[in-house]
Backbone as numpy.savetxt, mean C-alpha at the origin, in Angstrom:
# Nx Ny Nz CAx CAy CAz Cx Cy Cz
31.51 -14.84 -33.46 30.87 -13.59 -33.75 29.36 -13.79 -33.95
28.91 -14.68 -34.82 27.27 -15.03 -34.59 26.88 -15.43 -33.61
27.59 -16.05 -32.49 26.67 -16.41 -31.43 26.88 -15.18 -30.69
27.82 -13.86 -30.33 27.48 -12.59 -29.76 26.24 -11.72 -30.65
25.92 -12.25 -32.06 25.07 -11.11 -32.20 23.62 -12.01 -32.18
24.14 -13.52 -32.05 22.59 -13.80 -31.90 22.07 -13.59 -30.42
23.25 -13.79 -29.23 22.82 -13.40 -27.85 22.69 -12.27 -27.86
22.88 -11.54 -28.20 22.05 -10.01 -28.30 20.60 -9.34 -28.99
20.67 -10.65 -30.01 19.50 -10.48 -30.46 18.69 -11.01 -29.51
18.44 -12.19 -28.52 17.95 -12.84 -27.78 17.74 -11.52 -26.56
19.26 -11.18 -25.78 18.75 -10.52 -24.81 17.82 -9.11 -25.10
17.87 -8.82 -26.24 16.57 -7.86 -26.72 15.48 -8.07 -26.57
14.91 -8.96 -27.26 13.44 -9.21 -27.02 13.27 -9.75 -26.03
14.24 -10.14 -24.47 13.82 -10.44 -23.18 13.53 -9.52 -23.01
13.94 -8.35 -23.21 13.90 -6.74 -22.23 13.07 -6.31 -23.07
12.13 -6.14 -24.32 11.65 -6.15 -24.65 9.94 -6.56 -24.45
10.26 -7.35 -24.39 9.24 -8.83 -24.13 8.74 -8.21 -22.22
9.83 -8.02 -21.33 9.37 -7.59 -20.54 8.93 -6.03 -20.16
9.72 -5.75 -20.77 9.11 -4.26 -20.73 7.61 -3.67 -20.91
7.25 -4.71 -22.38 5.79 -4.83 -22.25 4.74 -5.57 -21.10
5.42 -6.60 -20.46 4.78 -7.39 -19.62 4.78 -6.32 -18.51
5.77 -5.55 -18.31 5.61 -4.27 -17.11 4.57 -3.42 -17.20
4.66 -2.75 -18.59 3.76 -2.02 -19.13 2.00 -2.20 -19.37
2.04 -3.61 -19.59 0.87 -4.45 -19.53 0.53 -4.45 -17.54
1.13 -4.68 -16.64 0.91 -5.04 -15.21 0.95 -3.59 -15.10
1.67 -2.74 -15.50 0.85 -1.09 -14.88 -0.75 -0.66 -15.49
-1.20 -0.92 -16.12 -2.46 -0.50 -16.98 -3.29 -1.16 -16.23
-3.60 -2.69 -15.57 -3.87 -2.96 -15.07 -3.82 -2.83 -13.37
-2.51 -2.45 -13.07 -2.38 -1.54 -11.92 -3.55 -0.12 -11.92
-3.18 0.92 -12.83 -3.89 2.08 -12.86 -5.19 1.92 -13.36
-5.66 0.66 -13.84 -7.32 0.92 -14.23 -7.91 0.19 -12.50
-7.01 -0.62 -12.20 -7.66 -0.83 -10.77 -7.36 0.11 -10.15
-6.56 0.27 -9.44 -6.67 2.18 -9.01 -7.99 3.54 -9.13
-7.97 4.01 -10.14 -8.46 4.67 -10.83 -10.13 3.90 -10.71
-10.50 2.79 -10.69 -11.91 2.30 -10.57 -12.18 2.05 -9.40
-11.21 1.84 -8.20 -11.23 1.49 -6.95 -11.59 0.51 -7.18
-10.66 -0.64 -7.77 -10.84 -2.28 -7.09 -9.44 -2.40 -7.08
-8.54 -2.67 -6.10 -7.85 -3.16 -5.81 -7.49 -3.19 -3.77
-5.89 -4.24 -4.22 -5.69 -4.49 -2.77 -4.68 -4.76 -2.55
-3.82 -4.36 -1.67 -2.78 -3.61 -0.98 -2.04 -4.81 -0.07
-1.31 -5.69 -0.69 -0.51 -6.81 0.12 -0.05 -6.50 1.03
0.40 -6.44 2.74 1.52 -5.72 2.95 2.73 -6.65 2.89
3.59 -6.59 3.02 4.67 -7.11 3.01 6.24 -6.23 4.41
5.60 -5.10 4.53 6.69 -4.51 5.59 6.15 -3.87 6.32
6.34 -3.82 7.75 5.43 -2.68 8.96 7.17 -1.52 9.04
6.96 -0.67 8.64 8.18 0.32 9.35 7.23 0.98 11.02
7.23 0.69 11.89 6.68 1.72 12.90 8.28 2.84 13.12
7.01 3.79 13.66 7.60 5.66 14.00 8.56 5.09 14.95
9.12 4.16 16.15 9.89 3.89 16.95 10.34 2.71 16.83
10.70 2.01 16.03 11.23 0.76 15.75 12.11 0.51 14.60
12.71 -0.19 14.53 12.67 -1.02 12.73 11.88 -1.47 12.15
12.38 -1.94 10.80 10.98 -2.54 9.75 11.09 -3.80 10.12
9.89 -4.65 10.46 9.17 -5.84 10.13 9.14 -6.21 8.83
9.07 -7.85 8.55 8.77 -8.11 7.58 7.63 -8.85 7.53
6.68 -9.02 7.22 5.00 -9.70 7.83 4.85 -10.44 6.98
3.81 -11.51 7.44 3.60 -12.90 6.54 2.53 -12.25 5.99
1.93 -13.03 4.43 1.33 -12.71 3.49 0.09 -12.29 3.58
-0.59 -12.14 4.86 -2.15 -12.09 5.78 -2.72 -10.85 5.80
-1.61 -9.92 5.88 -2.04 -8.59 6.59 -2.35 -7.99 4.85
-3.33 -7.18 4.91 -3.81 -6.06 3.65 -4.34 -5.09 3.55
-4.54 -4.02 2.90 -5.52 -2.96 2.34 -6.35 -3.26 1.41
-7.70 -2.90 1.36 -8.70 -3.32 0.39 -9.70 -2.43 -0.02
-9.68 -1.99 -0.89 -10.63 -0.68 -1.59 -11.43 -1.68 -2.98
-12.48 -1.71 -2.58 -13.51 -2.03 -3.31 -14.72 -0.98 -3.51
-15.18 -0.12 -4.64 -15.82 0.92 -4.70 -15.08 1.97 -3.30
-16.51 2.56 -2.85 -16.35 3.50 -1.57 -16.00 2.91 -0.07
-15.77 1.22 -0.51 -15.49 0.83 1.05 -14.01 0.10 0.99
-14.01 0.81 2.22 -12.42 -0.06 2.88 -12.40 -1.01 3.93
-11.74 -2.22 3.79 -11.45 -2.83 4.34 -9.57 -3.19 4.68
-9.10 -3.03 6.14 -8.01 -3.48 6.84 -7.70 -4.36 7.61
-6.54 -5.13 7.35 -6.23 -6.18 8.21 -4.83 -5.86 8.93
-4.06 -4.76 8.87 -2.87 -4.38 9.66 -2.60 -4.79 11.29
-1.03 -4.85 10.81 -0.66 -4.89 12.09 -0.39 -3.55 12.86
-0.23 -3.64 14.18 0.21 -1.71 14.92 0.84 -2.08 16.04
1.91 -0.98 15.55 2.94 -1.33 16.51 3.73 0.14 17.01
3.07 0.82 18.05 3.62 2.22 18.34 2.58 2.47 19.31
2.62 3.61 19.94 1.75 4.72 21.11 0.90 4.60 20.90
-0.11 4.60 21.85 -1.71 5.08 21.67 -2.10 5.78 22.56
-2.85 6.64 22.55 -3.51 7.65 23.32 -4.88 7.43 23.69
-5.31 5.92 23.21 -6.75 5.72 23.02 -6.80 5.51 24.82
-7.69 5.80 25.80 -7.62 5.11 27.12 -8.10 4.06 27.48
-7.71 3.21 28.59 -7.71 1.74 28.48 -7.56 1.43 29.85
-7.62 0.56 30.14 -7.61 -0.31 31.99 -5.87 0.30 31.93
-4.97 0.43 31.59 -3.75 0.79 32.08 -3.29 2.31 32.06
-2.52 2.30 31.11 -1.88 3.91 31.13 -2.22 4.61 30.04
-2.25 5.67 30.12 -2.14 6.23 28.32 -0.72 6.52 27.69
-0.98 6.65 26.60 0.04 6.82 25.84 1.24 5.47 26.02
0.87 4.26 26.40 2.22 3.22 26.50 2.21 2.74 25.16
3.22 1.88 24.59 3.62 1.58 23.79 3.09 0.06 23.93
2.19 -0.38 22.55 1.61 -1.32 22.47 2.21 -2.34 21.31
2.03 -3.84 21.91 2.42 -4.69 20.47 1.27 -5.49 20.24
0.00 -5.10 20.77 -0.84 -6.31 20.52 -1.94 -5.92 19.04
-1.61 -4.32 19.27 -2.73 -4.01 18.42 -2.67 -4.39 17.14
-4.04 -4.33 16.17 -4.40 -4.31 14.93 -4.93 -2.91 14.79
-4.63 -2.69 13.12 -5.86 -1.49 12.93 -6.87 -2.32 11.60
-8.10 -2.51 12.06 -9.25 -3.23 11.33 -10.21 -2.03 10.94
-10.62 -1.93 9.74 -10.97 -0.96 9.62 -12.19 -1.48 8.54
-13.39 -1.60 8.86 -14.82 -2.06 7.39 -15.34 -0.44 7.66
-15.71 -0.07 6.43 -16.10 1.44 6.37 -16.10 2.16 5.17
-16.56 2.80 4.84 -16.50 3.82 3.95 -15.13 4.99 3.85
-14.81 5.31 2.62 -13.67 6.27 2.85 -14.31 7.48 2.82
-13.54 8.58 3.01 -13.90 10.23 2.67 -13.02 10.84 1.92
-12.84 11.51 0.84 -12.04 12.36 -0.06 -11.18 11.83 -0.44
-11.65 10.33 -1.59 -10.78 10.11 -2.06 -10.29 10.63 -3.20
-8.77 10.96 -3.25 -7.93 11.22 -4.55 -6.75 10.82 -4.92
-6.81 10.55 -6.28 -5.97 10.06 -7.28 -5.16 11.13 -8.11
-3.85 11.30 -7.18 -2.97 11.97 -8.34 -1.96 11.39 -9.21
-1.86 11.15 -10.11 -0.96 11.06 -11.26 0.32 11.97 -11.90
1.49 10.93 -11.49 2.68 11.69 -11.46 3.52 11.02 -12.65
3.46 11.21 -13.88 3.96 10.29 -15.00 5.74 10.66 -15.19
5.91 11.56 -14.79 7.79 12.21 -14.81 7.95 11.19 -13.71
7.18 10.75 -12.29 7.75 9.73 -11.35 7.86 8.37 -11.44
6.86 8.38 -12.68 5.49 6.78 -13.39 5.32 6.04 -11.88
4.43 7.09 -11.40 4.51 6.81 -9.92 2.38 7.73 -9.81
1.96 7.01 -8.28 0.62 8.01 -8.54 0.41 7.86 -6.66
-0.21 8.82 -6.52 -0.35 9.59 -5.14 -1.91 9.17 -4.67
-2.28 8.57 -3.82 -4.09 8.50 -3.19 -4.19 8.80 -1.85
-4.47 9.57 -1.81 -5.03 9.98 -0.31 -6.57 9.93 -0.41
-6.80 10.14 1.35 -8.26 9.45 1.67 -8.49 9.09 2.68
-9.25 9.74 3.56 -9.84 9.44 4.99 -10.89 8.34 4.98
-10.49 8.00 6.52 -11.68 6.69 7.14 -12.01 7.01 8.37
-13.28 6.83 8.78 -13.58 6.88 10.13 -13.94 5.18 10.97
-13.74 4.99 11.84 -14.09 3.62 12.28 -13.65 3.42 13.66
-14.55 2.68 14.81 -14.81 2.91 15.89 -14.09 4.04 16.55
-14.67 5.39 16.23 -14.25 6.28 16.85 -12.99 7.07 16.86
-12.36 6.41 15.73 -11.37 6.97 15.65 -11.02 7.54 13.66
-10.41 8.53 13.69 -9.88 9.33 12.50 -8.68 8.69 11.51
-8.34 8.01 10.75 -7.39 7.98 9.81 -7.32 8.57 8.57
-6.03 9.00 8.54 -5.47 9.37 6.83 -4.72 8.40 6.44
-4.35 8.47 5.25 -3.98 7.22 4.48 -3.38 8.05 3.23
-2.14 8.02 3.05 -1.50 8.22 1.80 -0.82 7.12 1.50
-0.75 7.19 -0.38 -0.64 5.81 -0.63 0.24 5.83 -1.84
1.83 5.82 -1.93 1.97 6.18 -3.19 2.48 4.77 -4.24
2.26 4.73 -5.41 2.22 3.20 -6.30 3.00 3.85 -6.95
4.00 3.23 -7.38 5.04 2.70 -8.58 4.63 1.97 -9.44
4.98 2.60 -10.51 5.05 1.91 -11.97 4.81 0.36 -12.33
5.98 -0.38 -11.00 6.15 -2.02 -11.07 4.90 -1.95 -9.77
3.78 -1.63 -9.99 2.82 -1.95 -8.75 3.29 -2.01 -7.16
4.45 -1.56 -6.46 4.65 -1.44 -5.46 3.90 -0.64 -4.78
3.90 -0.50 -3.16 3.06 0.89 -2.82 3.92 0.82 -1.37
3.92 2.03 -1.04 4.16 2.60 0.11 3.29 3.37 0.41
2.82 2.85 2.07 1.45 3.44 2.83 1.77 4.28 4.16
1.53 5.48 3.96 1.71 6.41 5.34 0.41 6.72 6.01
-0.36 5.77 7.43 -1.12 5.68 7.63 -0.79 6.52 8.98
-1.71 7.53 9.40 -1.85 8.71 10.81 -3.12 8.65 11.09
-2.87 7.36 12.33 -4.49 7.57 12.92 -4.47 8.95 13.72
-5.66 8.92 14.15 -5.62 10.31 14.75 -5.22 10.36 16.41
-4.69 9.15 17.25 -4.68 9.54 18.84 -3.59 8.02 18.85
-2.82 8.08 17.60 -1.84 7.27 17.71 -0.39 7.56 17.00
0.30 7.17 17.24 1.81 7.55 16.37 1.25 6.84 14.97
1.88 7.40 13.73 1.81 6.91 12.35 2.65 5.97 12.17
2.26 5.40 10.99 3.13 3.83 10.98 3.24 4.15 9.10
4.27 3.41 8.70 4.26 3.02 7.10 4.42 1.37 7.11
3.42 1.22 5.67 3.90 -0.28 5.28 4.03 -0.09 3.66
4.35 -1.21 3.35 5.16 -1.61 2.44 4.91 -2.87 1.49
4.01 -2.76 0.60 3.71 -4.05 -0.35 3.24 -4.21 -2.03
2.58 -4.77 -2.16 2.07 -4.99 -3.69 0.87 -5.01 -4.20
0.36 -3.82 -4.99 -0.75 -3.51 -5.79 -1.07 -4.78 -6.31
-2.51 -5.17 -5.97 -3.14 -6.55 -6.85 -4.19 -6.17 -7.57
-4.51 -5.90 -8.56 -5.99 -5.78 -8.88 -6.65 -6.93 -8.51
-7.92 -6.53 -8.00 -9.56 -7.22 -7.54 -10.70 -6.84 -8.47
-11.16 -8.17 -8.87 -12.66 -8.45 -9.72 -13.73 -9.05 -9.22
């Protein structure tokens, strides 16, 4: 009987103990957020005509103040024109993106403990939106719609940057 109520006393302050360590890694999630320094691991490509990828640790999103920086992979249609056809289905592309954003916003959804950023980029000639939604445990899911290509989502982990 004492060793069930001392393992219970134990598995308390694990869940405990982490709960704050969660709580502690969201604050730090949302003050990077909220200040624009952070950066966007990816970890999964879903493309509009495929299955999900799982990508090595390379590819990212990066919001530092008003500028963005991308290292993605792209994998769907393009409409951009080119020595071949339009509209074929490409696997070579990247979307690289150094630039400034436009209208960025931060919504805050605490019933989801979840938060919403949208925010345009312009860069060689072409239009993106970018919605971005973060979870509580710093996850994010990214719904990126260039403008003369099929949309793609990825899939990774909020880091704060200093």
């Amino acid at each position: 009987m004492l060793f069930v109520v001392a393992m219970t006393i134990v598995g308390c302050i694990t869940s405990e103990e982490r709960a704050a360590r969660q709580a502690a890694h969201m604050e730090k999630v949302k003050a990077a957020v909220g200040g624009l320094q952070y950066k966007v691991s990816l970890r999964t490509m879903i493309p509009m005509r495929s299955n999900s990828i799982n990508l090595p640790g390379t590819f990212y999103l990066k919001v530092n103040g008003n500028e963005l920086s991308t290292d993605m992979p792209y994998l769907g249609r393009d409409d951009i024109p080119h020595f071949k056809t339009r509209g074929e289905l490409r696997f070579d592309t990247k979307i690289e993106i150094r630039g400034q954003m436009e209208n960025y916003l931060l919504t805050l959804l605490p019933k989801e403990k979840s938060g919403v950023i949208t925010f345009k980029a312009k860069y060689m000639g072409e239009d993106y939106s970018f919605n971005i939604r973060i979870t509580s445990d710093g996850k994010a899911k990214i719904l990126l719609k260039p403008e003369r290509r099929d949309e793609i989502r990825y899939e990774g982990y909020v880091e704060p940057i200093y």
